[in-house]
N, C-alpha and C positions, 0 to 999 in steps of 0.2 A: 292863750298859753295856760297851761295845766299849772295848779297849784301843786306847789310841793311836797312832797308825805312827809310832814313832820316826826311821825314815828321814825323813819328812817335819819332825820337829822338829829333829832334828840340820841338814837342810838351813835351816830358816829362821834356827836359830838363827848360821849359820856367814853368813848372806846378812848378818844383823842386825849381827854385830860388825864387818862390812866397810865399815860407815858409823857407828861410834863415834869422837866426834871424838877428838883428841889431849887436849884439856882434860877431858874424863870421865873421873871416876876407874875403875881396874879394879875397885873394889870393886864400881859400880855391875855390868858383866859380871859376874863372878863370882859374885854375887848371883844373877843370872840364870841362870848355869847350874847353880849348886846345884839348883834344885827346877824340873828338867824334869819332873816329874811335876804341875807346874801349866798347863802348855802343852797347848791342848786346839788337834785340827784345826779349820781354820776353814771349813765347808762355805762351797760360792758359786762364782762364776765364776773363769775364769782370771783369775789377776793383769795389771794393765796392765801394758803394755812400759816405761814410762815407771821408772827408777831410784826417783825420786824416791817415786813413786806407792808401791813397792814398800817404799820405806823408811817410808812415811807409814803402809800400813797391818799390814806384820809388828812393826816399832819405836815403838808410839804412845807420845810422849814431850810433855813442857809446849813451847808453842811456839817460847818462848824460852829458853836454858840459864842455872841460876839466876843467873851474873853478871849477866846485863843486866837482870835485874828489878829495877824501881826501889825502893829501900830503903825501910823504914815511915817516915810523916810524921812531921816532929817539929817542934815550936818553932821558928820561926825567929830567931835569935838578934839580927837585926835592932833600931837602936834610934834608926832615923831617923824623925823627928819627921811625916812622910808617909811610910808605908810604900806605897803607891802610886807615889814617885817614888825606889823604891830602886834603886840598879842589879843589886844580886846578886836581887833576884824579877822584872827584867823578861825576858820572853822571848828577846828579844836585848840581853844586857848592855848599856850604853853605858860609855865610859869614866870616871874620875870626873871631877868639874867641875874644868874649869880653864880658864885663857887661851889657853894654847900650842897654836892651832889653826896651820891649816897657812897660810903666808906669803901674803899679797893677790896677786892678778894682777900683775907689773910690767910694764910698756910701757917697751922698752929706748928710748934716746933716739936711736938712726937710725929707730924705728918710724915708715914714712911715712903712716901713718893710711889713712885710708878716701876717695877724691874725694867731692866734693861731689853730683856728677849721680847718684850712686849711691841719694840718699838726698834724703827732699823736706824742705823749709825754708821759711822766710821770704822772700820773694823781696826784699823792701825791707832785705836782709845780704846781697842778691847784692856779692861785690866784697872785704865786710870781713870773709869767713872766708876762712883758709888751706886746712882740712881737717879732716876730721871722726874724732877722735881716738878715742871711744867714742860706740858707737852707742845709741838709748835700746833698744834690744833686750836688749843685753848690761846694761845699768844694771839695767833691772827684774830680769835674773835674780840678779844678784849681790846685789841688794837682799834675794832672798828668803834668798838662804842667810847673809847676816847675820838677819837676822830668827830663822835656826835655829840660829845656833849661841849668841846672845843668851838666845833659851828656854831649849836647852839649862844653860848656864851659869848665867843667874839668873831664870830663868824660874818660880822657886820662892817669890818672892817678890812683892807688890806693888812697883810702880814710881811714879818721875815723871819724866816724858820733859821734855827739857827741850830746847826745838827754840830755834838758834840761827840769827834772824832776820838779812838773807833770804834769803839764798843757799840756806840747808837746807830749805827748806820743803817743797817737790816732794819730796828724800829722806826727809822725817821724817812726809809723808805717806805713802807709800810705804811705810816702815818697818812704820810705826805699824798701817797697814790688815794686812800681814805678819805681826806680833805679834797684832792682834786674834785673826787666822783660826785659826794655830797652838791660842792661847789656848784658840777655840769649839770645836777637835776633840781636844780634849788631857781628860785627864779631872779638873784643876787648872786653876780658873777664874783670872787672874790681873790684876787691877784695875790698870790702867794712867789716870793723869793726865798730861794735855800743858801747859806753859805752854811761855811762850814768850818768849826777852831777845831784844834785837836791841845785837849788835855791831858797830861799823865801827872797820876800822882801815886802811882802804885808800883811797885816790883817784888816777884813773886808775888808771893799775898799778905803781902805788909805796908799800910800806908807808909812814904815816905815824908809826909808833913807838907811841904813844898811844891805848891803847883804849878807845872812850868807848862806854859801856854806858847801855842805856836800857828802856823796856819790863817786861815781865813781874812777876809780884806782890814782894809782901815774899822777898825771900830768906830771911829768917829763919824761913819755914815750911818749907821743907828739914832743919831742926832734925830728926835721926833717921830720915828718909824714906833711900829707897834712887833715888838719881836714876842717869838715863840720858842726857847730855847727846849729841846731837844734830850734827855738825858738816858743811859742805859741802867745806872744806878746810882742809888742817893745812898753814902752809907753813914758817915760822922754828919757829912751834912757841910765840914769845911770848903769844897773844893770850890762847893754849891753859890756858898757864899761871899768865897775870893771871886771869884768869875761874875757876879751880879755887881758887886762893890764895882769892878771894874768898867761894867757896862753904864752902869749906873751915872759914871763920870759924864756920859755922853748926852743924857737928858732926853732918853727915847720917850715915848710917848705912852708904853705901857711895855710892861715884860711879864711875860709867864711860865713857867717851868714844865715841863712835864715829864715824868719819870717814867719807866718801864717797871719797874725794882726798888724798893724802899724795904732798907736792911734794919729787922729790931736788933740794934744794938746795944749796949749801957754806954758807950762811946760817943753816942748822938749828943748834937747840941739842941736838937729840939726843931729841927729845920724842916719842913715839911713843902714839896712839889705844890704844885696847883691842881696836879693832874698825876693823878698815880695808878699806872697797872696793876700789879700785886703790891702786897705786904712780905715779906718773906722772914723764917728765921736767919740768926747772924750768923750764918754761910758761905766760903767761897763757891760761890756759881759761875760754871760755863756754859758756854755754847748762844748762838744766836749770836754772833759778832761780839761775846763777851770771851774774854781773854785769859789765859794765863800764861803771861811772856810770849804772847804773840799766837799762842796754841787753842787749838778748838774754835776758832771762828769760824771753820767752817761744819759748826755742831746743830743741826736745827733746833732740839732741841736744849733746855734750859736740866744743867743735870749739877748733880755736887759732885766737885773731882775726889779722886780718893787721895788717899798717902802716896802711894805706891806712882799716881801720876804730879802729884807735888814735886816729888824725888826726881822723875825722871826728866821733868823739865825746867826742874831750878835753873838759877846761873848765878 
């Protein structure tokens, strides 16, 4: 057997060190050059030009250097009751559950809204809308991203949606289609029931103080359930309040609000949703199953009535 041209080893060997990172240890080199008598010439074609090429095949080395190799499996120490909805094993963490999402849309109160010719209506409301505040384009999206961050939050549990008739109905259907979908692509089926109260505290467009509650089954089977009450809009924030007091008596298991509409009032007690669509200024607004004396529910649109439609449907 032919000895081996040491010129040739010294040269690959000095090419070799010229690409050992700064993180390798010298022991690894050193190692190597102790037993140059294990370096055998490598018959074959010239070396490609390429560095890299050069370094792949004098230096064959593991592809990644051992920091980045991922550590042996172990237990995961996890002790949530769904390890499927844990956030430290899913792929993109999510944050933990909380409320503190990031603040509603507000609509400052010089906001001159949308014209009307922009956008098709009711022609038999020509005259008693001002202008068209939110558009139902923007309602449905902002519908969706409650719906996510609702999952998000308590989406780990069964619910009972509790839609508060009528004004919310168009949103709690909306919602509720929103949560279904989520629900079917999610890998945590999540059993949703709707009932449904109807509150009035309004005529014309004057609080009447006095919430008269009507509708929907025994309250008393809220007893431990986790409800989601449903709202089209928060304005003092009283009616909010009589209606939770009363649930409240029943010792559900968790309650949460969600608004479409959160009116800045000087009127407010300070009451704030869990979950709020817009902000708006202190406006009477229709359309979208919100009302005046029974009028405009059928408005897609979110518009400010005028005088002139005040008048024609007082009573």
């Amino acid at each position: 057997m032919e000895a081996p041209d040491f010129r040739a080893v010294v040269s690959a060997h000095t090419l070799c060190l010229s690409f050992i990172p700064p993180s390798r240890p010298l022991s690894w080199a050193a190692s190597f050059q102790a037993e140059p008598s294990t370096l055998t010439e490598r018959p074959g074609p010239a070396p490609p030009s390429s560095r890299w090429s050069q370094k792949r095949r004098l230096c064959p080395r593991p592809l990644f250097p051992p920091s980045r190799r991922a550590p042996p499996s172990a237990p995961h120490p996890c002790t949530h009751r769904q390890p499927s909805l844990c956030p430290c094993l899913s792929p993109s963490p999510r944050p933990a559950c909380s409320l503190s999402h990031h603040p509603p849309p507000e609509i400052s109160d010089d906001w001159p809204g949308y014209h009307l010719d922009l956008f098709t209506y009711p022609q038999h409301y020509c005259g008693d809308l001002n202008r068209v505040l939110i558009p139902h384009g923007v309602i449905v999206d902002r519908t969706e991203k409650l719906a996510k961050d609702i999952m998000n939050d308590i989406g780990f549990c069964d619910m009972v949606v509790l839609c508060v008739l009528k004004g919310s109905y168009k949103f709690c259907a909306d919602l509720v289609e929103n949560l279904k979908n989520i629900s079917r692509n999610s890998d945590t089926f999540v059993s949703m029931k709707v009932d449904f109260i109807r509150l009035k505290s309004y005529q014309n467009d004057q609080s009447m103080g006095d919430m008269q509650i009507s509708g929907g089954d025994d309250l008393s089977k809220l007893a431990g359930k986790n409800v989601l009450i449903v709202e089209d809009i928060v304005g003092t924030g009283r009616t909010m309040k009589s209606l939770l007091g009363k649930i409240e008596k029943y010792k559900p298991n968790m309650i949460k609000v969600v608004s479409l509409l959160v009116k800045r009032t000087p009127r407010s007690d300070g009451f704030r949703p869990d979950y709020t669509g817009f902000e708006i200024p202190d406006l009477f607004v229709v359309g979208y199953a919100l009302d005046y004396n029974e009028y405009f529910r059928d408005l897609n649109h979110i518009c400010v009535i005028s005088e002139q439609g005040k008048g024609k449907y007082r009573v």
